[in-house]
C-alpha positions in Angstrom: 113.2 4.0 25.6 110.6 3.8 28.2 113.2 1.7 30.4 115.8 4.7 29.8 113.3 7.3 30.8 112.3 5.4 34.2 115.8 4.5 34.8 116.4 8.3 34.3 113.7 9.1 36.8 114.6 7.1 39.5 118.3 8.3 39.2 117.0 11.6 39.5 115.1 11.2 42.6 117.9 9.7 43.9 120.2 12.4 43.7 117.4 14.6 45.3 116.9 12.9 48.4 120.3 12.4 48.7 120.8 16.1 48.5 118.0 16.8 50.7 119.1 14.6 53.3 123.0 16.1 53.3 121.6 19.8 53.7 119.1 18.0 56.7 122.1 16.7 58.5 124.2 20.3 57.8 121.8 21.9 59.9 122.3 22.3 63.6 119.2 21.9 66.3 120.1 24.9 69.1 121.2 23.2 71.9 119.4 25.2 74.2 117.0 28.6 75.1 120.7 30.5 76.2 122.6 29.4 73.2 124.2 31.9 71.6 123.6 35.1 74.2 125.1 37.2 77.1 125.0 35.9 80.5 124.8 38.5 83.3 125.9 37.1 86.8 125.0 38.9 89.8 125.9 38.3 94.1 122.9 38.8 95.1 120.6 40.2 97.6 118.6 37.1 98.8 120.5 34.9 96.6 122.6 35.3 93.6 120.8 34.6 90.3 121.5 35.3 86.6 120.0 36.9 83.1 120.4 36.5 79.7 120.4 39.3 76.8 120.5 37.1 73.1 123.2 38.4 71.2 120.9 40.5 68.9 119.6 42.8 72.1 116.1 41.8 71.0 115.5 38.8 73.7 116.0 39.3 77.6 115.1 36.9 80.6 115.9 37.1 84.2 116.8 34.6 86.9 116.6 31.8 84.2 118.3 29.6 86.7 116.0 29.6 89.6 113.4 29.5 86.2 114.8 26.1 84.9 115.4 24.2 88.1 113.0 26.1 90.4 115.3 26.6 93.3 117.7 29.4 94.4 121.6 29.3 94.3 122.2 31.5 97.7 124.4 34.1 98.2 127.2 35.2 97.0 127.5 34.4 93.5 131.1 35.3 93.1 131.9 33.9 89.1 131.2 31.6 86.3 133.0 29.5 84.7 132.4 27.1 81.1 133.6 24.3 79.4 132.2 23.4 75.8 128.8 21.1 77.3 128.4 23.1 81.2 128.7 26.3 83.4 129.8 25.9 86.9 128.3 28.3 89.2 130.5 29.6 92.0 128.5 30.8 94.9 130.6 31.1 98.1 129.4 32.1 101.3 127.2 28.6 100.3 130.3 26.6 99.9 129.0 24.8 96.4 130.1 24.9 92.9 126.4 23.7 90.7 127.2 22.2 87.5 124.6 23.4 85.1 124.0 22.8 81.0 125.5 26.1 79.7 122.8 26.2 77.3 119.7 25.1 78.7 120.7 25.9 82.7 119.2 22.5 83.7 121.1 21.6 87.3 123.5 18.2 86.5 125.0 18.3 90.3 126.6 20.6 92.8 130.1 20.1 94.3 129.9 20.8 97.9 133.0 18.2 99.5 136.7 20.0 100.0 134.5 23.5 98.6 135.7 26.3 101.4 134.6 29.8 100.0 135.2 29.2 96.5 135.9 32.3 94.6 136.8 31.4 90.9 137.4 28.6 88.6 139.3 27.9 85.4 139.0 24.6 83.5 141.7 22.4 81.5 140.5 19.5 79.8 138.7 17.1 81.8 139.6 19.6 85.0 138.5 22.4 86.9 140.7 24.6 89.2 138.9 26.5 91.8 140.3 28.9 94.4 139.2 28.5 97.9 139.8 31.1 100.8 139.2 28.3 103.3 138.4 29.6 107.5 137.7 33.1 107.6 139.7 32.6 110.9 142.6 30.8 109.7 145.2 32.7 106.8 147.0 30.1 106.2 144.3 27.1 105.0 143.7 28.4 101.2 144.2 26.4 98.8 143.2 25.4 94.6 140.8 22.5 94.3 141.1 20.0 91.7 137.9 18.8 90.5 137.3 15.4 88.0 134.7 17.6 85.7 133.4 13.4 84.7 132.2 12.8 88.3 131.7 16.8 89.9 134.2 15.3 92.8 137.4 17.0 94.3 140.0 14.9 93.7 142.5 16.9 95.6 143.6 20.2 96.8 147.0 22.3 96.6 147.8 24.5 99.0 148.6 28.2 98.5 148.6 31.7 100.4 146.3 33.5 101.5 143.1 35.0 99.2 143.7 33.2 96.0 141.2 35.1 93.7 141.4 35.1 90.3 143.0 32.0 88.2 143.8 31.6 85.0 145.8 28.8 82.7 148.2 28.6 79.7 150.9 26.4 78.7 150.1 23.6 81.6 150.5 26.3 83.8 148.0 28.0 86.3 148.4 31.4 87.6 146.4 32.7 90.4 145.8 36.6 92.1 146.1 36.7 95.8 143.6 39.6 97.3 144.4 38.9 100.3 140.6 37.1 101.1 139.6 39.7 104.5 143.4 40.8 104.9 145.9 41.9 102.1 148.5 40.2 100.0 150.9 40.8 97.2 151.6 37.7 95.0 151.2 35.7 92.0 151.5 31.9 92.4 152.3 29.9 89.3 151.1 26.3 89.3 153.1 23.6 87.4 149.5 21.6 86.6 151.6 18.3 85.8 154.0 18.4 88.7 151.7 20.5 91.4 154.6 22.4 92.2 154.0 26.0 92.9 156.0 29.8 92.6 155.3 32.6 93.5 155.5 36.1 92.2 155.9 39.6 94.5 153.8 42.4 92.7 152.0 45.6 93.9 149.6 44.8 96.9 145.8 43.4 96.6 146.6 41.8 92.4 142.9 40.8 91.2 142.6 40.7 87.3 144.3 38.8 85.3 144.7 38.4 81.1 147.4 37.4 79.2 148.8 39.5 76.2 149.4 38.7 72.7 153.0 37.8 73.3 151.8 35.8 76.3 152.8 38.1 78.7 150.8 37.7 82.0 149.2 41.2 83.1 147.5 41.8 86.1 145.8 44.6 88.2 147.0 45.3 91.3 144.2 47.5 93.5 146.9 48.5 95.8 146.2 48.5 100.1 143.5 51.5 101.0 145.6 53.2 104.0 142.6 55.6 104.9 138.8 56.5 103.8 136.9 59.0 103.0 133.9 60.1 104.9 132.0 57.8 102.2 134.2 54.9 102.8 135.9 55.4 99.5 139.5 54.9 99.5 141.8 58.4 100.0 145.2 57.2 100.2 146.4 53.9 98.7 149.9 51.7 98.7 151.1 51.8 94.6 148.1 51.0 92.6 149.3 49.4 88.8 149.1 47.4 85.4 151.8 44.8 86.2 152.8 42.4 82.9 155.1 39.2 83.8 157.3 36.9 81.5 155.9 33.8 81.7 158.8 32.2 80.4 161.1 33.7 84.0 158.6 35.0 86.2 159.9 38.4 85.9 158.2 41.5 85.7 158.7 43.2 82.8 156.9 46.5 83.0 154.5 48.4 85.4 152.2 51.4 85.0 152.2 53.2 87.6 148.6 55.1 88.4 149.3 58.5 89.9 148.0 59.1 93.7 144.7 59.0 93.9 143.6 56.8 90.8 142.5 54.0 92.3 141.2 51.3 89.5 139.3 48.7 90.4 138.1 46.7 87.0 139.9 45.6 84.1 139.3 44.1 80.8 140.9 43.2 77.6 139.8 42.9 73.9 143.0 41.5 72.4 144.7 44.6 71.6 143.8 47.3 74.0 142.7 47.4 77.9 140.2 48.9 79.4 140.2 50.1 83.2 137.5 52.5 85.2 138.6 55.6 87.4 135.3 55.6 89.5 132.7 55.5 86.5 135.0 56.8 83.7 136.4 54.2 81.8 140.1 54.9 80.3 141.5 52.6 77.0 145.2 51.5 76.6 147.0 49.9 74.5 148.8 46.4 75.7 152.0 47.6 74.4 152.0 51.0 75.8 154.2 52.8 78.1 152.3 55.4 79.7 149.0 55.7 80.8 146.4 57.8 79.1 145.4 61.4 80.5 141.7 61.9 79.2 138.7 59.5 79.5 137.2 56.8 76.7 133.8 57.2 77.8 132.3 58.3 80.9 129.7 55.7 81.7 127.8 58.3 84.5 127.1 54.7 86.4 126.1 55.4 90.4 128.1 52.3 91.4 130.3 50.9 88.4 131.0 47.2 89.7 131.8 45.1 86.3 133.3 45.7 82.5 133.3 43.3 79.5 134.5 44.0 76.3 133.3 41.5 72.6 133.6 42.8 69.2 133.2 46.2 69.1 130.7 46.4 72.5 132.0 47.4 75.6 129.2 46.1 78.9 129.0 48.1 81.6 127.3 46.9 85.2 125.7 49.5 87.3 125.0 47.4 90.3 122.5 47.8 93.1 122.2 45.5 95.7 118.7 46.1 97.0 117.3 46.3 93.5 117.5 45.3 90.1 120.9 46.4 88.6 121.1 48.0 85.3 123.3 46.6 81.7 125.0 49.5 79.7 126.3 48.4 76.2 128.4 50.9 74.7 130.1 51.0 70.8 133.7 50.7 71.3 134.2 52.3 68.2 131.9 55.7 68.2 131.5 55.5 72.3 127.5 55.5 72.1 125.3 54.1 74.3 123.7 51.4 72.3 121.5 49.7 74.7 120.5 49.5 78.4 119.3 46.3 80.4 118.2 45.2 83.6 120.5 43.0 85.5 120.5 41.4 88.8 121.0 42.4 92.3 124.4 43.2 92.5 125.7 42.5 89.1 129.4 42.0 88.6 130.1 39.5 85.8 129.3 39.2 82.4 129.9 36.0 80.2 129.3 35.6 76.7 127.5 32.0 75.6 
């Protein structure tokens, strides 16, 4: 009997640690200070730098980059771009792409060889895809890096035209918007990422955003060519300005809206289901599948200089940029349209990411 109840005991204690030691190994250890946050990107005055918001609102820091590694990343700061262990910091008049830990910022290298004005970057798999603008002085020199994400090297580079901006990838294929860099230009180029053969696509001038649909419908947002200023150096007249969706099964356009003369958008974002687009610092919401575009306003943000919108869950983020001072974070409700929050944000914020 005595055996039976020690036996009994030791079973017992058994299946407690055993327990306790499956629940220790269910929980996670954060992986860093910037886990699970918003990550605000900004050009830059003296030198690009970035802040976090934690997703609750209830935890802000600035320039935790120059924080962590106690240097600066220079100017401009043009984008951001992840995979699942690192953030790679694109920062182009400085010709480097830094490789950071996208949760604890802590530098693991820079890529500085066969880097010429990078602009933005897209990675698939063990490979990052960078846009370069090359010579100011030479239109004809731009081209996509290919970079080995094991050893931060450029392995090669593919040649495209001029001002490749924005790139994005889907179905082994990359697609890239051509600004036009210092000039104009007016295309799409599709990249074949097995074959490295490229094609491009003629749409409305100046094409910057780009977002594919749920049918997987490439859209894109072309600015359209300013033809004269105003006394303010806003734009009066401008070539078409539109919301262009392509087939990416042919290449072919399939729609356009068509912004009337003198709406000239300049930022665009998507949530899965609707877009949203600014008309100086009101912003406007349409559907992906609609036809025409809306008449009356979602929200008017009252921003002095409206330079970035990002759209999770149900916030929208708003970037009121000043580039001799701190900028300023709006977060919005995307379902009642309130204000929920306001942030400081770098000099010259124009990105947000979401970590």
């Amino acid at each position: 009997m005595k055996i039976s109840k020690f036996l009994l005991s030791i079973f017992l204690l058994s299946v407690i640690f055993v327990s306790c030691t499956n629940d220790d190994d269910d929980v996670q250890e954060p992986k860093g200070a910037y886990e699970n946050g918003i990550l605000i990107s900004g050009e830059g005055g003296p030198s690009g730098s970035i802040y976090y918001v934690s997703n609750d609102f209830s935890t802000t820091e600035s320039l935790i980059y120059k924080k962590v590694n106690n240097n600066d990343l220079g100017v401009y700061l043009q984008s951001m771009a992840f995979d699942n262990e690192n953030a790679y910091i694109v920062v182009d008049n400085q010709n480097t792409i830094t490789v950071v830990d996208r949760y604890t910022f802590e530098k693991k290298g820079v890529i500085t060889t066969n880097i010429i004005a990078p602009r933005y970057m897209v990675v698939v798999g063990d490979k990052g895809y960078a846009t370069n603008w090359g010579s100011t002085s030479d239109n004809a020199d731009d081209f996509v890096a290919v970079i080995d994400l094991n050893t931060f090297e450029v392995t090669k580079t593919i040649s495209v035209g001029n001002g490749p901006e924005r790139i994005v990838a889907n179905n082994g294929k990359l697609y890239v918007s051509h600004k036009g860099a210092y000039t104009t230009n007016n295309i799409i180029t599709v990249i074949d990422i097995a074959s490295e053969t490229t094609t491009e696509i003629t749409v409305k001038d100046n094409p910057d955003e780009l977002f594919f649909d749920n049918a997987g419908n490439l859209v894109v947002l072309c600015e359209g060519l300013t033809l004269s200023y105003n006394p303010d150096w806003t734009a009066n007249e401008k070539t078409p300005v539109s919301i262009t969706k392509i087939s990416t099964v042919s290449n072919n356009i399939i729609s356009e809206l068509i912004f009337e003369n003198g709406q000239f958008p300049s930022l665009l974002t998507f949530d899965g289901s609707y877009f949203y687009y600014n008309l100086g610092s009101k912003i406007y919401k349409v559907a992906s599948d609609a036809s025409t575009l809306p008449t009356t306003e979602f929200l008017d943000a009252a921003a002095t200089n409206l330079y970035g919108i990002e759209v999770n869950d149900s916030y929208l983020f708003l970037l009121d940029a000043s580039f001799t001072a701190q900028s300023k974070l709006d977060v919005y409700s995307s379902n009642t349209k309130e204000k929920i929050n306001s942030f400081a944000a770098p000099i010259g914020a124009s990105k947000v990411y979401f970590n």
